[in-house]
N, C-alpha and C positions, 0 to 999 in steps of 0.2 A: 504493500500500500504506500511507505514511505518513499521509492521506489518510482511508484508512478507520480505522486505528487510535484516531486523532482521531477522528473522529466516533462509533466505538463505546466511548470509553472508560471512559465508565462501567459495561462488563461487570467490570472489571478488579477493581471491589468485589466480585464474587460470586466471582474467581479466588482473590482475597488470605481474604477468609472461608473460603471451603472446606481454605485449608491450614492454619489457625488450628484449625479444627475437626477437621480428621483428626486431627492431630499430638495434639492435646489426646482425642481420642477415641481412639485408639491408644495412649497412656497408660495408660488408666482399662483399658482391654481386658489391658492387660497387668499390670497392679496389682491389680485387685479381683476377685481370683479366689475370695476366703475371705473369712469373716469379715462378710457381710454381710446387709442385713435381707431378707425373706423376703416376696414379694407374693404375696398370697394370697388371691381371693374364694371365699365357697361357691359362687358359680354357674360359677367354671372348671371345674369337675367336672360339669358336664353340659352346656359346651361339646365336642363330637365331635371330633374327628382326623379334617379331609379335608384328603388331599393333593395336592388341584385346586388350591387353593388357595395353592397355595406358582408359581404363575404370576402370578397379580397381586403377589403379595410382587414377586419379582424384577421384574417390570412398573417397581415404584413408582424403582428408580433410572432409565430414560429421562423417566416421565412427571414427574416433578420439575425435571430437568434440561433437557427439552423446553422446556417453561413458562416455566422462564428465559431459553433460550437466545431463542427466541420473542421476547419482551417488552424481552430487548437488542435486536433488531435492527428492532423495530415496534410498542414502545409503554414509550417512555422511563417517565413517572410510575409505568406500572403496574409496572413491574419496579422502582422504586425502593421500591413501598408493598409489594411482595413482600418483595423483600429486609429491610426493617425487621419484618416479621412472620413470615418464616422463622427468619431471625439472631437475631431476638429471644429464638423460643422456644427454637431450636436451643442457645443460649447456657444460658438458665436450666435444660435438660437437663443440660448439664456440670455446672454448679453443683452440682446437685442430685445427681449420683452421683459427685460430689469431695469434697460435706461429705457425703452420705448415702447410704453405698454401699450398691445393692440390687440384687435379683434375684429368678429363681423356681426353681420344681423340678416344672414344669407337662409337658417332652417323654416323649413317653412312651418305656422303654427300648428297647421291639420294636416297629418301625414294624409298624403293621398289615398293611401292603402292601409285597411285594417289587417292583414297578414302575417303571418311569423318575422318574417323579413324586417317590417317595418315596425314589430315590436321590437326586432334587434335596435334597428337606429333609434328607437325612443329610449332604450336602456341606452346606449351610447350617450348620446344628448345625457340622461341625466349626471355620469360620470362625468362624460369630458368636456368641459365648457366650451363657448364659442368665442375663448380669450386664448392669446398665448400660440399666434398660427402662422407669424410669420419669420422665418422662412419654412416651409410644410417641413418639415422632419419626415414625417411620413413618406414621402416625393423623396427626399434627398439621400433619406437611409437605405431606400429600396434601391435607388441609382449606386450607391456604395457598395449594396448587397450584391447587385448584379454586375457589375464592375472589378469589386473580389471575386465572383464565379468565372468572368472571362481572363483574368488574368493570374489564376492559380492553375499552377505547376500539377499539381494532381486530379485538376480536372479537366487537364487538356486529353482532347480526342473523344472525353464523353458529350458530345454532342446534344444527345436530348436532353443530358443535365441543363445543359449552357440555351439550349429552347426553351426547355421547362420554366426556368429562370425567365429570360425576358418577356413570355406571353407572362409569368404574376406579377412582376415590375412594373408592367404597361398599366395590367388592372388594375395595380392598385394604385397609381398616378393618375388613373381614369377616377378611380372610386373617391377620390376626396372633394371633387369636386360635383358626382353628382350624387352623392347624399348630403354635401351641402354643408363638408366639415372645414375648406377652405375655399376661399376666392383663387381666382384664374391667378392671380398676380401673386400669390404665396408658391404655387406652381412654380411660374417662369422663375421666379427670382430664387428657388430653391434649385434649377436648373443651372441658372448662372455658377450658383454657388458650387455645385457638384461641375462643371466643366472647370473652375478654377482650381477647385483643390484635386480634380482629377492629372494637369498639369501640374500640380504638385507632388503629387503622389505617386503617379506613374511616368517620373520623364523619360524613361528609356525607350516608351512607346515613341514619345517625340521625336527623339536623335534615331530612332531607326526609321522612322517612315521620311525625315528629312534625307538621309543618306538613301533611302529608295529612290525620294524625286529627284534628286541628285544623280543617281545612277538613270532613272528613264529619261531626263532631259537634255 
């Protein structure tokens, strides 16, 4: 037992982060209930309400968790370049709804549907406020998630893994926005965020497709 502890111990960074991060997000959930700025695209309004899509929401806490637990037990570097690009953003999200608290007023009152489904999203709503959304986490963790599956070492050649992954990536970048847990623009801007730190994270990608167009031109 002593044994394996030792050899997986560097999972124990992604244990000690996640309680740093609740505790400080359990916080903000309970602090920023008023008083804060208002996101708001014109095109959230002709975003729909389906509540299919509140199963990839709830999806996105295994497949996140998977990913890492995965990459502790069979592919050291990629789970460390995870970590530095989930923590990262996950970090600057606090940041941002500690100096600049926001929110929306995007749910709609009368879920459309009285269905399993749409009791799910009304249990959601009661948990998780409609405070504390920008930049989506949800959107940026799942681009991290997917991004650690294309770039680790022992899941290269598995293919349907690497499909598998980005059809529940897409859903659940799909899913925040139509059951109405963020605006369009928590989306983009968590996009921006995952293409910066993905240049961060992975420059090697850079300097090899550079020395490709170099080589084709």
């Amino acid at each position: 037992m002593k044994k394996l502890i030792l050899q997986y111990k560097h999972g124990i960074i992604a244990i000690i982060y996640m309680i740093f991060y609740l505790l400080w997000f359990a916080y903000l959930e309970k602090n920023v209930t008023h008083s804060y700025y208002m996101i708001r695209m014109e095109m959230d309004s002709y975003i729909p309400f389906l509540e299919i899509f509140v199963i990839p929401y709830f999806l996105w806490f295994g497949y996140v968790a998977a990913v890492i637990l995965y990459l502790i037990f069979h592919d050291k570097m990629a789970y460390y370049k995870c970590c530095i690009f989930l923590f990262t953003g996950m970090t600057v999200f606090l940041a941002v709804s500690t100096i600049w608290p926001n929110g929306h007023n995007l749910r709609p009152y009368i879920l459309p549907n009285e269905n399993f489904l749409a009791q799910m999203v009304r249990s959601l709503y009661q948990f998780d406020t409609p405070t504390n959304i920008w930049p989506s986490i949800h959107v940026y963790n799942s681009l991290g998630a997917h991004l650690a599956v294309l770039h680790s070492s022992a899941l290269r050649g598995r293919k349907w893994i690497r499909h598998g992954s980005f059809i529940l990536c897409s859903s659940i970048v799909l899913s925040t926005v139509f059951i109405k847990q963020h605006s369009l623009f928590d989306v983009i801007t968590a996009f921006v965020l995952a293409v910066i730190m993905y240049i961060v994270t992975y420059p090697e990608e850079h300097i090899l497709a550079s020395k490709k167009a170099r080589m084709t031109s």
